[in-house]
C-alpha positions in Angstrom: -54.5 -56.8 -35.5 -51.4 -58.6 -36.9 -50.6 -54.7 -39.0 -51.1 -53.5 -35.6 -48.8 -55.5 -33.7 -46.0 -55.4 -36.5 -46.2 -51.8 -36.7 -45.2 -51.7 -32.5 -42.3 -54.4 -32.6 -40.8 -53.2 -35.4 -41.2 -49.2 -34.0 -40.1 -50.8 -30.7 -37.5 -52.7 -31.9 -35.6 -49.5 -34.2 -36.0 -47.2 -30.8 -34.5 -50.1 -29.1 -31.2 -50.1 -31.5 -31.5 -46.1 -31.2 -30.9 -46.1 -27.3 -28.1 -48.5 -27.8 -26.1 -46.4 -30.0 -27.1 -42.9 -28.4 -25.8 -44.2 -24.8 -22.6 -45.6 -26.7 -22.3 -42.5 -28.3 -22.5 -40.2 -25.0 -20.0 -42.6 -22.9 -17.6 -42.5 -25.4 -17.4 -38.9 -25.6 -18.0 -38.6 -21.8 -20.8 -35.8 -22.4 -23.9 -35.9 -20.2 -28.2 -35.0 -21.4 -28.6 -39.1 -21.6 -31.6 -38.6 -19.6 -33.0 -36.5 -21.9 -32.1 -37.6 -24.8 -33.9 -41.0 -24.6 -37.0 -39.3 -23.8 -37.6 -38.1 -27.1 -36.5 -41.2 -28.4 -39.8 -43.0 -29.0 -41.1 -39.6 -30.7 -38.0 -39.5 -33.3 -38.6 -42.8 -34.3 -42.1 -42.4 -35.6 -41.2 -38.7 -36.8 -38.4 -39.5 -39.2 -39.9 -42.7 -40.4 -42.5 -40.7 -42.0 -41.0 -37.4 -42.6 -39.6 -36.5 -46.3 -36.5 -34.4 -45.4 -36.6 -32.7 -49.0 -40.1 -31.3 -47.9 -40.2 -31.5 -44.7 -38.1 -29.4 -42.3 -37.1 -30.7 -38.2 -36.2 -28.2 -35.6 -34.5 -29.4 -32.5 -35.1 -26.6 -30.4 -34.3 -28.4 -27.2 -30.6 -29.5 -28.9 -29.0 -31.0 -26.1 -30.9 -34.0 -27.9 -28.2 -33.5 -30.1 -27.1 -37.3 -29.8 -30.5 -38.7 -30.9 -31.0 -36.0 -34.2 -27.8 -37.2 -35.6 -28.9 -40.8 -35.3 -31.8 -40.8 -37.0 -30.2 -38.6 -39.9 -27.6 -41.2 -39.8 -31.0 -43.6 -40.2 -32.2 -41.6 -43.0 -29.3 -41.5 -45.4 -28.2 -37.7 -44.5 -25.1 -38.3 -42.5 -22.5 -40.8 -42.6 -21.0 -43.4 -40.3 -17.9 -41.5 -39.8 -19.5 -38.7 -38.9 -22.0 -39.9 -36.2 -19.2 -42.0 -34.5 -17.6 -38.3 -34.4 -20.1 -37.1 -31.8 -17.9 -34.8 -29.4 -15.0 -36.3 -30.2 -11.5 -34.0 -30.4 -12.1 -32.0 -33.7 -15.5 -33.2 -34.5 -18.0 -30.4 -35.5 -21.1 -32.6 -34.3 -21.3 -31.5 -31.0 -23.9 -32.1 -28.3 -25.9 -29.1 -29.3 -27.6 -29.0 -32.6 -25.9 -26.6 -34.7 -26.9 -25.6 -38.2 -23.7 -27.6 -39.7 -25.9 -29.6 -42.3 -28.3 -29.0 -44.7 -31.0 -30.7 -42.5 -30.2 -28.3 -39.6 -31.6 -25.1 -40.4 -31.8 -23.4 -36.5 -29.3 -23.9 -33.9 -30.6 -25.3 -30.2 -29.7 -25.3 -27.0 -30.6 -22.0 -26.1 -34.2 -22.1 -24.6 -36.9 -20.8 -26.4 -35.0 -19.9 -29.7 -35.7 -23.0 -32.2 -39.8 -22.0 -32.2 -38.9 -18.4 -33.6 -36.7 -19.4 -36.5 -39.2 -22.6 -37.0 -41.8 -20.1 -37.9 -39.6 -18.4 -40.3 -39.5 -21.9 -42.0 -42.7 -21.9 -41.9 -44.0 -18.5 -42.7 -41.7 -18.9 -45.8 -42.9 -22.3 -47.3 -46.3 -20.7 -47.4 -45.3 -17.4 -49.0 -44.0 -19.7 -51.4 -46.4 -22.4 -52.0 -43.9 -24.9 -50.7 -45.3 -28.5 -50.0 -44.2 -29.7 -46.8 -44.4 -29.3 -43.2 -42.2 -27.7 -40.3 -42.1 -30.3 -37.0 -40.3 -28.6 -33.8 -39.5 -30.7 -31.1 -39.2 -28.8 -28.0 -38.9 -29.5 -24.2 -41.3 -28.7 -21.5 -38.7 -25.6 -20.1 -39.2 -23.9 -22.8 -43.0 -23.1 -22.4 -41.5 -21.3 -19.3 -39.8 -18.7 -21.9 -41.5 -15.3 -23.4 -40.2 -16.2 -26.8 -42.5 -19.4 -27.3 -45.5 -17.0 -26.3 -44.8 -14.4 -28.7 -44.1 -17.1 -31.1 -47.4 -18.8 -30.6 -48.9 -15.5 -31.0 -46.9 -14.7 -34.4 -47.4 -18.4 -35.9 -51.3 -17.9 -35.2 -51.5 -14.5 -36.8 -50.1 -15.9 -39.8 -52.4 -19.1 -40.1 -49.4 -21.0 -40.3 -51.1 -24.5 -40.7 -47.9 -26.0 -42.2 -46.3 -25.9 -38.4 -46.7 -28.7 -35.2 -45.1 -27.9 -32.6 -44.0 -31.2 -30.6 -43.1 -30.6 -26.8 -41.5 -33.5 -25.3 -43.0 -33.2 -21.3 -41.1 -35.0 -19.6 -41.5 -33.2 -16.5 -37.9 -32.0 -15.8 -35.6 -29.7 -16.7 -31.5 -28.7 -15.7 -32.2 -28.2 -11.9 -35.4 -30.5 -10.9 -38.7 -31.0 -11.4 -41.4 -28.2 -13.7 -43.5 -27.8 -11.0 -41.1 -27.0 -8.1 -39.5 -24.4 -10.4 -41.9 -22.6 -12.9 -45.1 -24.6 -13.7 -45.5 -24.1 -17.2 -47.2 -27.3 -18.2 -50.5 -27.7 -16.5 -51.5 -24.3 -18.4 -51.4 -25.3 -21.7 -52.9 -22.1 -23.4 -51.7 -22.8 -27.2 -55.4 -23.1 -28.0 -56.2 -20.0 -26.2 -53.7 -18.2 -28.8 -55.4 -19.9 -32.0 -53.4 -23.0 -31.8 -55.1 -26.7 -32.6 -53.8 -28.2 -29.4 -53.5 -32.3 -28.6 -51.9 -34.4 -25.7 -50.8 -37.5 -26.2 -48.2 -40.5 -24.8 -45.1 -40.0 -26.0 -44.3 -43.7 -25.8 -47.0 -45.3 -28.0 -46.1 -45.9 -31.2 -49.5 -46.0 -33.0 -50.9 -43.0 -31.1 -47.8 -40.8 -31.9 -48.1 -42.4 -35.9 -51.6 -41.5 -36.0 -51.6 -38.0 -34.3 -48.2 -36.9 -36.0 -49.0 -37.1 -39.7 -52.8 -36.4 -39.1 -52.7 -33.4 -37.2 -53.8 -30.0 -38.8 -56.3 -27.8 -38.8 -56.8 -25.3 -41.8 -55.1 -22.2 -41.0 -54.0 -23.3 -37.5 -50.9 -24.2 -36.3 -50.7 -27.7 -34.2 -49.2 -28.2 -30.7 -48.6 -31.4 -29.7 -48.5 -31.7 -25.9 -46.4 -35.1 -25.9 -45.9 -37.1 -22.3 -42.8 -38.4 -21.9 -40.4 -40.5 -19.3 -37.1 -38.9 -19.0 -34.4 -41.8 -18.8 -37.2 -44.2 -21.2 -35.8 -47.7 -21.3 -33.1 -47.9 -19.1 -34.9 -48.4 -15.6 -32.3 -46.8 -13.3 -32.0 -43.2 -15.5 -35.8 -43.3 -15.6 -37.6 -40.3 -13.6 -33.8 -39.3 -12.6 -32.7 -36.3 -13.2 -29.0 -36.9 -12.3 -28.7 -38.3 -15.9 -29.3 -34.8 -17.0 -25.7 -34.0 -16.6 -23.6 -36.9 -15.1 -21.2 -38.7 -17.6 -22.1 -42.3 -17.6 -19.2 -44.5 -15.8 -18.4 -47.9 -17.2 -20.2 -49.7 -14.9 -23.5 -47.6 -15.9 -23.2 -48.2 -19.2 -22.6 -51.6 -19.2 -25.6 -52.2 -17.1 -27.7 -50.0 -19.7 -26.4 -52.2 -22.2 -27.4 -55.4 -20.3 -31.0 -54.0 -19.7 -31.8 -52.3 -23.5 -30.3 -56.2 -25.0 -32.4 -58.3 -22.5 
């Protein structure tokens, strides 16, 4: 029980200090996806706690989550200071879409539906080689609405790629409202109709997401990991709000953020 508990408060506790310095991060540049950015939150802190970044490879295929994947490279040793504090500044080639600028970015994002397609290149090429290692994709819930991620699934199943797990953060929106007013993609999941291992889980529980994460895997199967999320998590006011998909935090909102994520 007390392994238990520790394990929570310190996750809790490092996502915490991650949504502080992502919201500082996207008011001082004046850029907007805040909302979706700390959804995913929660899922990169258990993900790069465990992963080994000289095996393992991260896709951000939804990367207007740009903010959070340089902070937890910047947590991992791969960036530096200066750089992260350069996020869409004048100049600065970290920008709020993940571009393949660094070693650890392999596949741009921010184009819907193109991170899966290049993540199975990854992963179709560790296994001709006999790499160790694993590829993790984190993608949003729009994408399932694209043709690429089904001829993808389709591709990555042929090839038994069991060294791939696919992560889609569902957190129920995307740019112009809610999934299920626009293209319901969600309630069909269908990845284990196309030879997938498929699993759903709460995107904000730290022991489920350490459990399922690294213990996912089925002999020549690739994983999907069907992952509910809150877009806005941990500030009340952006939660469940789509307006803080695009609108650039004033001062008074930030401040506020600030008050709620110290409190």
């Amino acid at each position: 029980m007390g392994d238990h508990l520790n394990y929570k408060e310190i996750a809790r506790q490092i996502a915490r200090q991650a949504r502080i310095k992502i919201i500082e991060m996207i008011y001082r540049a004046q850029t907007s996806h805040v909302g979706s950015n700390l959804s995913c939150v929660d899922i990169m802190t258990v993900l790069f706690e465990k992963m080994d970044l000289d095996k393992d490879r991260f896709v951000l295929s939804a990367g207007w989550k740009a903010a959070s994947l340089y902070y937890f490279l910047w947590k991992k040793g791969r960036i530096t200071e200066e750089e992260l504090n350069s996020y869409c500044q004048k100049g600065s080639k970290w920008i709020g879409l993940s571009e393949p600028i660094h070693k650890d970015i392999s596949i741009a994002g921010g184009s819907m539906g193109l991170g899966l397609p290049g993540a199975i290149g990854l992963a179709l090429a560790k296994k001709l080689k006999g790499e160790d290692g694993k590829v993790y994709v984190l993608m949003s819930d729009g994408e399932l609405q694209c043709g690429t991620t089904w001829e993808s699934a389709l591709i990555a199943a042929h090839h038994k790629l069991d060294n791939l797990i696919v992560i889609v953060d569902c957190n129920e929106f995307q740019a112009m409202g809610k999934i299920e007013g626009i293209l319901n993609s969600t309630k069909g999941r269908k990845f284990d109709e196309f030879g997938w291992e498929e699993y759903m889980i709460n995107g904000h529980d730290y022991e489920s997401l350490k459990r399922l994460l690294f213990l996912v895997g089925k002999k020549d199967k690739p994983s999907y990991v069907h992952v509910f999320t809150i877009k806005g998590k941990g500030v009340s006011f952006m939660e469940n709000n789509n307006l803080y998909h695009y609108k650039q935090l004033s001062e008074e909102e930030y401040n506020k953020a600030l008050e709620e994520l110290n409190g």
